[in-house]
DRENNU-850167 format. One record per residue (C-alpha): residue in one letter; residue number from 1; x, y, z. Coordinates in pm, 1 decimal, padded with zeros to 6 digits. Each point is the difference from the previous one (the first is absolute). Layout:
BEGIN
+-----+-----+----------+----------+----------+
! res !   n !       px !       py !       pz !
+-----+-----+----------+----------+----------+
!   A ! NUM !        X !        Y !        Z !
...
+-----+-----+----------+----------+----------+
//
This chain:
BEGIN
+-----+-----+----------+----------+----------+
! res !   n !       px !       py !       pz !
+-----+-----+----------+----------+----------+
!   X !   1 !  08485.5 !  00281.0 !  14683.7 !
!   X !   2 ! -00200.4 !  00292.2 !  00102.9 !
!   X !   3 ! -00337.1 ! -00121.7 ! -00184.7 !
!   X !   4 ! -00152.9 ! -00324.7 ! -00194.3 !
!   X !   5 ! -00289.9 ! -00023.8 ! -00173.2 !
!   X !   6 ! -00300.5 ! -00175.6 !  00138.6 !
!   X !   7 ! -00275.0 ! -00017.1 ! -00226.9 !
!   X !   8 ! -00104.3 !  00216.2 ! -00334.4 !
!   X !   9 !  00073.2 !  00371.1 !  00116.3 !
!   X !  10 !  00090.5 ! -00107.2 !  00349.7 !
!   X !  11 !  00355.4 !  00074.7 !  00150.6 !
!   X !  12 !  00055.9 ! -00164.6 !  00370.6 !
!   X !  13 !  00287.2 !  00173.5 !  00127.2 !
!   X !  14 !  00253.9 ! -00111.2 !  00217.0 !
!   X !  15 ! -00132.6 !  00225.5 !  00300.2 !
!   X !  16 ! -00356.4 ! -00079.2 ! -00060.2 !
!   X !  17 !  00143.4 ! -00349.5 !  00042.5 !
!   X !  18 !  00145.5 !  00099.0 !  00358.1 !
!   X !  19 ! -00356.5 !  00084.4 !  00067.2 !
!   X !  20 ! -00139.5 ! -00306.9 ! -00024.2 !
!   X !  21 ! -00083.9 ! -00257.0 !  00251.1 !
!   X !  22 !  00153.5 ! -00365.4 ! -00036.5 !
!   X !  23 ! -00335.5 ! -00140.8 ! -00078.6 !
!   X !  24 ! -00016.1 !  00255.2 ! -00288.4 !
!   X !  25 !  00384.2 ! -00073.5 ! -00154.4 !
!   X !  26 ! -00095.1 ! -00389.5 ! -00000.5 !
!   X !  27 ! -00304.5 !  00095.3 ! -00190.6 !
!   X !  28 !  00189.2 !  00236.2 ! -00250.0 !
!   X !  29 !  00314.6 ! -00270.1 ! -00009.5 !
!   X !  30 ! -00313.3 ! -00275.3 ! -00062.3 !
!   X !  31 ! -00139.1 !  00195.9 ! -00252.6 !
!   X !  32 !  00277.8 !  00156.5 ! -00197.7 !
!   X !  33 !  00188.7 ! -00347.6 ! -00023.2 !
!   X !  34 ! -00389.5 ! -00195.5 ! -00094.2 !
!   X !  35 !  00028.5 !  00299.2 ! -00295.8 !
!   X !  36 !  00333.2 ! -00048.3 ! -00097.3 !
!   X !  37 ! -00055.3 ! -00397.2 ! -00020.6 !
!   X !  38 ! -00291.1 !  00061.9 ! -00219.7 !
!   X !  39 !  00160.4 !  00233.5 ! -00267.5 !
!   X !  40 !  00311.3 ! -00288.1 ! -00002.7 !
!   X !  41 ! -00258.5 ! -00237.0 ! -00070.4 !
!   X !  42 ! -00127.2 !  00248.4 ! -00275.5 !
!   X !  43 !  00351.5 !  00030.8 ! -00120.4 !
!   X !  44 !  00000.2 ! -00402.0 ! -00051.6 !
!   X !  45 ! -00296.5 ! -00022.6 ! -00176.6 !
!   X !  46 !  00043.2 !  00286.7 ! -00228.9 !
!   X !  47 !  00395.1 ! -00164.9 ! -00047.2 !
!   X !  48 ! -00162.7 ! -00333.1 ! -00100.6 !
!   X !  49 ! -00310.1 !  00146.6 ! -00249.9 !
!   X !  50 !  00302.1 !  00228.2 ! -00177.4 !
!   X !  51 !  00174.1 ! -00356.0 ! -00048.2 !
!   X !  52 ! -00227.8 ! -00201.4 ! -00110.7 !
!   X !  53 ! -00100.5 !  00337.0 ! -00286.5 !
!   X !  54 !  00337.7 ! -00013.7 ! -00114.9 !
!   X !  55 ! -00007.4 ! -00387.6 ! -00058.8 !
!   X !  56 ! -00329.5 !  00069.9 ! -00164.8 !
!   X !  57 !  00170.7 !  00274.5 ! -00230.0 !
!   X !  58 !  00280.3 ! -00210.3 ! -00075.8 !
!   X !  59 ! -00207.7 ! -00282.2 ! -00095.9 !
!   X !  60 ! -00220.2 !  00223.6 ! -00225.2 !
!   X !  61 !  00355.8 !  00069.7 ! -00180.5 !
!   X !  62 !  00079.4 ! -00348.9 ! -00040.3 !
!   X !  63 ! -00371.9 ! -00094.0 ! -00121.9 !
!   X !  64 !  00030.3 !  00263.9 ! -00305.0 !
!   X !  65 !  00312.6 ! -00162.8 ! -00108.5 !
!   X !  66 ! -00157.1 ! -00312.6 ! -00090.6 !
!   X !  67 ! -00134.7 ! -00152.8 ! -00255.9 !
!   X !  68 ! -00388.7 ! -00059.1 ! -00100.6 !
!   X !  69 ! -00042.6 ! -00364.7 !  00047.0 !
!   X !  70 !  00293.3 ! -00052.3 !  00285.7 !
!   X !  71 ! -00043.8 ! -00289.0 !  00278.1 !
!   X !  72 ! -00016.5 !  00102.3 !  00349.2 !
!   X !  73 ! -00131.4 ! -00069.1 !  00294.9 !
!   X !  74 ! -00299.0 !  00159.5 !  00143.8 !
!   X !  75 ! -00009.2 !  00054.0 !  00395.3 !
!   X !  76 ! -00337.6 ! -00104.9 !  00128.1 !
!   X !  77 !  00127.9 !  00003.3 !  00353.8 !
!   X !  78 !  00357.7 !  00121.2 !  00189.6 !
!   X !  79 !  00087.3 ! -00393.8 ! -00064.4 !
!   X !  80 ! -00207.6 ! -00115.6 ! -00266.8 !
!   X !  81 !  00084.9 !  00037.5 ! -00415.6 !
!   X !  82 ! -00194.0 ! -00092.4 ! -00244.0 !
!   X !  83 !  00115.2 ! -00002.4 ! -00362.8 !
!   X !  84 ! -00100.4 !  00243.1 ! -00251.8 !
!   X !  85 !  00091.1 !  00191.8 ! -00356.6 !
!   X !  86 !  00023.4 !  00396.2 ! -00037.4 !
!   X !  87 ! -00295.1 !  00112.7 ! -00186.1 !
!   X !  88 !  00031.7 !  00373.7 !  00043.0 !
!   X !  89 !  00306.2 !  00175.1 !  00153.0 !
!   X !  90 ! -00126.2 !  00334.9 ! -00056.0 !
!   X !  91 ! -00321.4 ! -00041.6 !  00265.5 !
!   X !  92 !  00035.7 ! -00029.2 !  00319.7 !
!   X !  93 ! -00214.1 !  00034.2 !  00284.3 !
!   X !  94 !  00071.6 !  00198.3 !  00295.9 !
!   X !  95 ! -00104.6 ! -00041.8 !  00348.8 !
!   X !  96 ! -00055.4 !  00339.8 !  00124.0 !
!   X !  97 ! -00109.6 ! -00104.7 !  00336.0 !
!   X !  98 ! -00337.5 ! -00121.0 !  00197.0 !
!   X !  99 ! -00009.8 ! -00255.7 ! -00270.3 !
!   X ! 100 ! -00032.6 !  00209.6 ! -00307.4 !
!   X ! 101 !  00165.5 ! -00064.1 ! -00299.9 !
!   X ! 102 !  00079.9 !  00238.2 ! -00319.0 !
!   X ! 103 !  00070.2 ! -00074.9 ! -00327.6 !
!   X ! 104 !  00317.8 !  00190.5 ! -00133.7 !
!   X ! 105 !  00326.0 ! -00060.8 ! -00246.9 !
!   X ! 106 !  00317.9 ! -00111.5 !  00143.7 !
!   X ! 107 !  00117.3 !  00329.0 ! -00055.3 !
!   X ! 108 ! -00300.2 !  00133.8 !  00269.1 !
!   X ! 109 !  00053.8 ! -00232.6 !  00237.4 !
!   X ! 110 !  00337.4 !  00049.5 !  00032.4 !
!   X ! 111 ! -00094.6 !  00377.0 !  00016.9 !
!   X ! 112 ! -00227.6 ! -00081.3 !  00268.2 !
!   X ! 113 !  00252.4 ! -00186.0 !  00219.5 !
!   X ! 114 !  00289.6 !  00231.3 ! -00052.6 !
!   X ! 115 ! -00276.8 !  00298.1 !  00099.0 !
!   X ! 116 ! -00082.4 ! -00241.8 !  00311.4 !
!   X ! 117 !  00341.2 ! -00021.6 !  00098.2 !
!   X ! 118 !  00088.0 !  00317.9 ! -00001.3 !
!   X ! 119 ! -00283.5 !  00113.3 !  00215.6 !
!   X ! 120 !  00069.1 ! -00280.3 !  00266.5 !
!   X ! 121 !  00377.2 !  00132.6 !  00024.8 !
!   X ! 122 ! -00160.1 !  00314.5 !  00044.0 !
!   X ! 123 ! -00225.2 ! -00105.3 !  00292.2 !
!   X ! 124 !  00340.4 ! -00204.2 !  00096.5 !
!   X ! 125 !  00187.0 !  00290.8 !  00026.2 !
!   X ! 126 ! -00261.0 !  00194.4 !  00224.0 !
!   X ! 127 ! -00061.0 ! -00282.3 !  00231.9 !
!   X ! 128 !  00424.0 ! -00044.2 !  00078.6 !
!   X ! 129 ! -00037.0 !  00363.2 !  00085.0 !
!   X ! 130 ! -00311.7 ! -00028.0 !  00214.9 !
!   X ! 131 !  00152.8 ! -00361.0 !  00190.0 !
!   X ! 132 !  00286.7 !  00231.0 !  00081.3 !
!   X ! 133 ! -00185.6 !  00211.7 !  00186.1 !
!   X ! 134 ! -00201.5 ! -00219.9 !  00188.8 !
!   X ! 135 !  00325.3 ! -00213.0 !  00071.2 !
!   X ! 136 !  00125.3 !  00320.7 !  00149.4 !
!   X ! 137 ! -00293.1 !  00130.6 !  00195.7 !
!   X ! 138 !  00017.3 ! -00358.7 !  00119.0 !
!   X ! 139 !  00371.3 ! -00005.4 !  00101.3 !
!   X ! 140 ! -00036.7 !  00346.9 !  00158.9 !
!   X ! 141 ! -00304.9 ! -00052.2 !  00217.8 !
!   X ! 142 !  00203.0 ! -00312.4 !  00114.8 !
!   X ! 143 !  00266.4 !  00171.5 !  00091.3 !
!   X ! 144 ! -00237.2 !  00279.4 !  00191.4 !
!   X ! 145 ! -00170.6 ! -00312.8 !  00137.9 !
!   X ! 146 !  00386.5 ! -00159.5 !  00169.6 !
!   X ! 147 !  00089.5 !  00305.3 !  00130.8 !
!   X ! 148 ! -00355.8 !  00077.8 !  00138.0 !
!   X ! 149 ! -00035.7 ! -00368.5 !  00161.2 !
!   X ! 150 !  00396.8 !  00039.1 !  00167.0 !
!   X ! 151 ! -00137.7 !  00352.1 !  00178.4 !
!   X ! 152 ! -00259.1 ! -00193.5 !  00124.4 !
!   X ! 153 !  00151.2 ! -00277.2 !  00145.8 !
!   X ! 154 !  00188.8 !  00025.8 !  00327.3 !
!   X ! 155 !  00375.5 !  00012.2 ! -00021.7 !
!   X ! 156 !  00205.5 ! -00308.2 !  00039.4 !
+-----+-----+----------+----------+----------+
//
């Protein structure tokens, strides 16, 4: 690979790489696989919020199926149901984030998730690209780093 990408704009070539002391390829190697950690951890979380909208979606499908006065069971907590009857399947309120909530129809809300989704596969998309990268600055730099620590050591 003749060049990686190091940060936005930046290219680190191979040769630059040859440059460089040890010190400075741990550094790089540090950095590049602390970066490439951090957008996997990004991938995970945006993974998990596009899951949990498309359980939300599908539930707003099932909830404008039913019936006005229907029995369920109302979550108060992850574990805890109390019982309840559907007064209005139409409303709903969506949590839009920081704690804010906004009135819309099922029709909205399920709007607003699909819209959500598709923006976080978007973002998903961008970041696999990106954690390539890094991976592969990474992996290059380490291999720069071997070859650079074996010239430097005396022969067996």
């Amino acid at each position: 690979m003749a060049a990686a990408r190091g940060g936005p704009g930046n290219v680190i070539r191979t040769s630059d790489m040859e440059k460089m002391s040890v010190e400075q390829l741990k550094a790089l190697k540090e950095q590049s696989d602390l970066e490439a950690n951090l957008l996997q951890d990004s991938l995970t979380k945006i993974r998990t919020a596009a899951s949990r909208l498309e359980i939300a979606s599908a539930a707003l499908h099932e909830l404008s199926l039913r019936p006005k006065g229907k029995k369920l069971l109302v979550p108060l907590t992850a574990s805890l149901y109390v019982p309840g009857t559907l007064d209005d399947a139409e409303k709903v309120l969506v949590d839009v984030g920081t704690g804010y909530f906004i009135e819309k129809t099922t029709a909205e809300g399920k709007d607003y998730c699909d819209r959500k989704i598709s923006l976080l596969k978007s973002n998903f998309d961008e970041l696999v690209e990106m954690a390539s990268k890094k991976k592969n600055l990474a992996d290059e730099v380490g291999v720069v780093l071997q070859a650079k620590l074996r010239q430097s050591s005396p022969s067996s």
